[in-house]
C-alpha positions as CSV (number, residue, x, y, z in Angstrom):
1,X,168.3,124.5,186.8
2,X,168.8,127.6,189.0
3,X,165.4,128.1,189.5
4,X,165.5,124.6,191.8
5,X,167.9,125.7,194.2
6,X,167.7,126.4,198.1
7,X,167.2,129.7,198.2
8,X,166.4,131.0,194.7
9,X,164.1,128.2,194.2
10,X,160.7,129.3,192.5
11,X,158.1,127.4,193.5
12,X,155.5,128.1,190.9
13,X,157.0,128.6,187.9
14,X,156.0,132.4,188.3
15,X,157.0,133.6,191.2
16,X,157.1,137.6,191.8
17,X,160.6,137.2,194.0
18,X,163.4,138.9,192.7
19,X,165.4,135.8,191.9
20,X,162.4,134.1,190.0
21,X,162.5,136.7,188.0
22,X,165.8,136.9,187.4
23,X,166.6,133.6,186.4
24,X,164.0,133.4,184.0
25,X,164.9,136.7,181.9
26,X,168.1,134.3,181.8
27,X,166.2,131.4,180.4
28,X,164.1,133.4,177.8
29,X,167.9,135.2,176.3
30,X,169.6,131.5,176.3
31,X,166.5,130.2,174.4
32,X,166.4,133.1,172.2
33,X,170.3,133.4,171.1
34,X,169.9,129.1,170.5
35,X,167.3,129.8,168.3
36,X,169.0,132.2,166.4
37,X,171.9,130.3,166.4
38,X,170.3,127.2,165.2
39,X,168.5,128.8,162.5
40,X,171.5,130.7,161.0
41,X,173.1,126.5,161.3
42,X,169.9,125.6,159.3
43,X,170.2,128.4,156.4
44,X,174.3,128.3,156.0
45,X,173.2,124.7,154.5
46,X,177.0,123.8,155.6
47,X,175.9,121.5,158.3
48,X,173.9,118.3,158.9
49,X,171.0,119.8,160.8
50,X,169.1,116.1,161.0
51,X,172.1,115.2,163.2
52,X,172.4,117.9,165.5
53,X,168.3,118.0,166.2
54,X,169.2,113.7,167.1
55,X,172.2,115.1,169.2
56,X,169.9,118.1,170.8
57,X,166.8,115.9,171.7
58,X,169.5,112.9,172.8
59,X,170.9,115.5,175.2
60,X,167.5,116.4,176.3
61,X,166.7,113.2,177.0
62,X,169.8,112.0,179.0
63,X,168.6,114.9,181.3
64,X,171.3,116.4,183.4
65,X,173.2,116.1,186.6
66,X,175.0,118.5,187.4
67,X,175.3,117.0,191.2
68,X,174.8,120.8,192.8
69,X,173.0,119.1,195.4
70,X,170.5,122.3,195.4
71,X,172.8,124.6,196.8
72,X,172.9,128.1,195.4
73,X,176.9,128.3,195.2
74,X,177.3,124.9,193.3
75,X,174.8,125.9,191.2
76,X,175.6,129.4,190.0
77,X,179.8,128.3,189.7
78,X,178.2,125.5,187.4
79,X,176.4,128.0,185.5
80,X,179.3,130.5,185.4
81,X,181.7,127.6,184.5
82,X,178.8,126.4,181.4
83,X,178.5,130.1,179.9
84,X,182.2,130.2,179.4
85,X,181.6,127.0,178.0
86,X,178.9,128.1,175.6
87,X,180.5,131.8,174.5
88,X,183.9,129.6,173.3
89,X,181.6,127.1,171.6
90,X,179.6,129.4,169.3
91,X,182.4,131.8,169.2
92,X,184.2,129.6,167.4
93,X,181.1,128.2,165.3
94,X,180.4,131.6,164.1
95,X,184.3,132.2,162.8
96,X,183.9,128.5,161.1
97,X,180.7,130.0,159.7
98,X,181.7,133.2,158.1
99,X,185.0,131.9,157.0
100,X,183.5,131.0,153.2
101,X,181.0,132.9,152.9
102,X,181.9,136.7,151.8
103,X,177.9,137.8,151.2
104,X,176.7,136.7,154.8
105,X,180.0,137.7,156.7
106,X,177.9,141.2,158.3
107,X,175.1,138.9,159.7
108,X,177.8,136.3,160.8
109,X,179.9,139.4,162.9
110,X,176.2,140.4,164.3
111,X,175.5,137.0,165.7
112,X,179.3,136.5,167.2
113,X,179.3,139.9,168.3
114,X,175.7,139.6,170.0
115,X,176.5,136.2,171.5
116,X,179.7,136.9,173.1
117,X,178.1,140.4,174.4
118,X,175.7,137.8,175.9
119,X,177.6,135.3,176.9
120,X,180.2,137.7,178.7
121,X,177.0,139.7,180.4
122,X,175.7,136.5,181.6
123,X,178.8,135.1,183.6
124,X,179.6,138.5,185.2
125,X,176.1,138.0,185.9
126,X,176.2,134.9,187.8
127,X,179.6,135.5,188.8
128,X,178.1,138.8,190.8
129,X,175.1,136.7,192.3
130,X,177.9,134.0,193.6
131,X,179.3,136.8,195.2
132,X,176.1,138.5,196.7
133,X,175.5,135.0,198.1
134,X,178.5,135.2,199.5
135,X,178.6,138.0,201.3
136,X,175.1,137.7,202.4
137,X,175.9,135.0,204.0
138,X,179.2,135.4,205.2
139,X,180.2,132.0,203.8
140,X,183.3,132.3,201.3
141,X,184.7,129.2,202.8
142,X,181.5,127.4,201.5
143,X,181.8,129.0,197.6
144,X,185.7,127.8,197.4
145,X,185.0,124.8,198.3
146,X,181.7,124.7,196.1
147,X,184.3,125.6,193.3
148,X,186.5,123.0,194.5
149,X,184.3,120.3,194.7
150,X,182.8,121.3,191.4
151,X,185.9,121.5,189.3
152,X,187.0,118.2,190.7
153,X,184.1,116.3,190.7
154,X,181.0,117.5,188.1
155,X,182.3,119.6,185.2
156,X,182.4,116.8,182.2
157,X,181.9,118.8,178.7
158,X,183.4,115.3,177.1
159,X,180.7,114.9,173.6
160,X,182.0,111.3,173.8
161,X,178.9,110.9,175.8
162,X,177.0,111.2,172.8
163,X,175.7,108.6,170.9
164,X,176.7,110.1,167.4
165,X,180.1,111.3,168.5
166,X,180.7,107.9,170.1
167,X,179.7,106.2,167.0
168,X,182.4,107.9,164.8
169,X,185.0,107.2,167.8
170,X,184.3,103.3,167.4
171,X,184.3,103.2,163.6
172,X,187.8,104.9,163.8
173,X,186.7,107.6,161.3
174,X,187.5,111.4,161.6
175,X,184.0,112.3,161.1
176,X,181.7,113.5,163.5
177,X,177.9,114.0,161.7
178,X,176.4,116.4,164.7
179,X,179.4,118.8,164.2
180,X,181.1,117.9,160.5
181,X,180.4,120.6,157.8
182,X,178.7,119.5,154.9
């Protein structure tokens, strides 16, 4: 997504500018610590791993909209506001993980540890680029209201806009397949 904005844009899909480059080293960590995240899901056994690849490709699918309207400040308080989102999220699923399980508790503390490290590095990252924007441009007025506008308008983390989650809703049942432990 950052990569389509006014002014880090990158044209090619390899671009040499700084910002290209940038937001790609991004892209390869995110992909990498999901990976690892989704494989240590797949191992544990403890969760349904059919329904969280039908929630992951649903997702996919739906596409996204974060309505930043390609400007660089929308985009990177999104972003900022979404890692925050992401480090709670598998912070938690790595304490629900290691809870039982005495014999891989040291590789559960590596992957929470890792991920909030990343998590944590990533927002001060983007939170630091909002600012160099800023600055650059002499244009805080524009980045509050960017925030503004954001938090009121765009920031929706609500899973009942999944089809599984919505499912369990309607049936009146307590359990969510994506997210339920086995």
């Amino acid at each position: 997504m950052l990569n389509t904005l006014n002014g880090v844009r990158d044209e090619t899909g390899a671009s040499l500018t700084s910002w290209a480059i940038w937001t790609r080293a991004c892209t390869v960590e995110e992909n990498r610590h999901g990976d690892l995240l989704n494989k240590y899901l797949y191992l544990s056994g403890r969760v349904d791993m059919r329904q969280i690849e039908k929630t992951i490709q649903y997702s996919i699918g739906s596409g996204m909209g974060p309505r930043t309207e390609n400007s660089p400040y929308l985009g990177f308080i999104y972003t900022s506001f979404r890692e925050r989102a992401t480090l709670i999220s598998h912070g938690i699923t790595a304490r629900l993980a290691k809870e039982p399980w005495e014999s891989m508790r040291t590789r559960v503390r590596w992957l929470e540890k890792e991920e909030s490290e990343f998590f944590s590095g990533l927002e001060r990252n983007y939170t630091k680029a909002l600012e160099w924007l800023t600055l650059a441009s002499q244009r805080l007025p524009s980045a509050y209201n960017g925030m503004g506008y954001l938090y009121l308008n765009t920031i929706d983390l609500n899973p009942e806009t999944l089809p599984d989650i919505a499912e369990a809703k309607a049936s009146n049942t307590d359990e969510v397949h994506a997210f339920s432990f086995c």
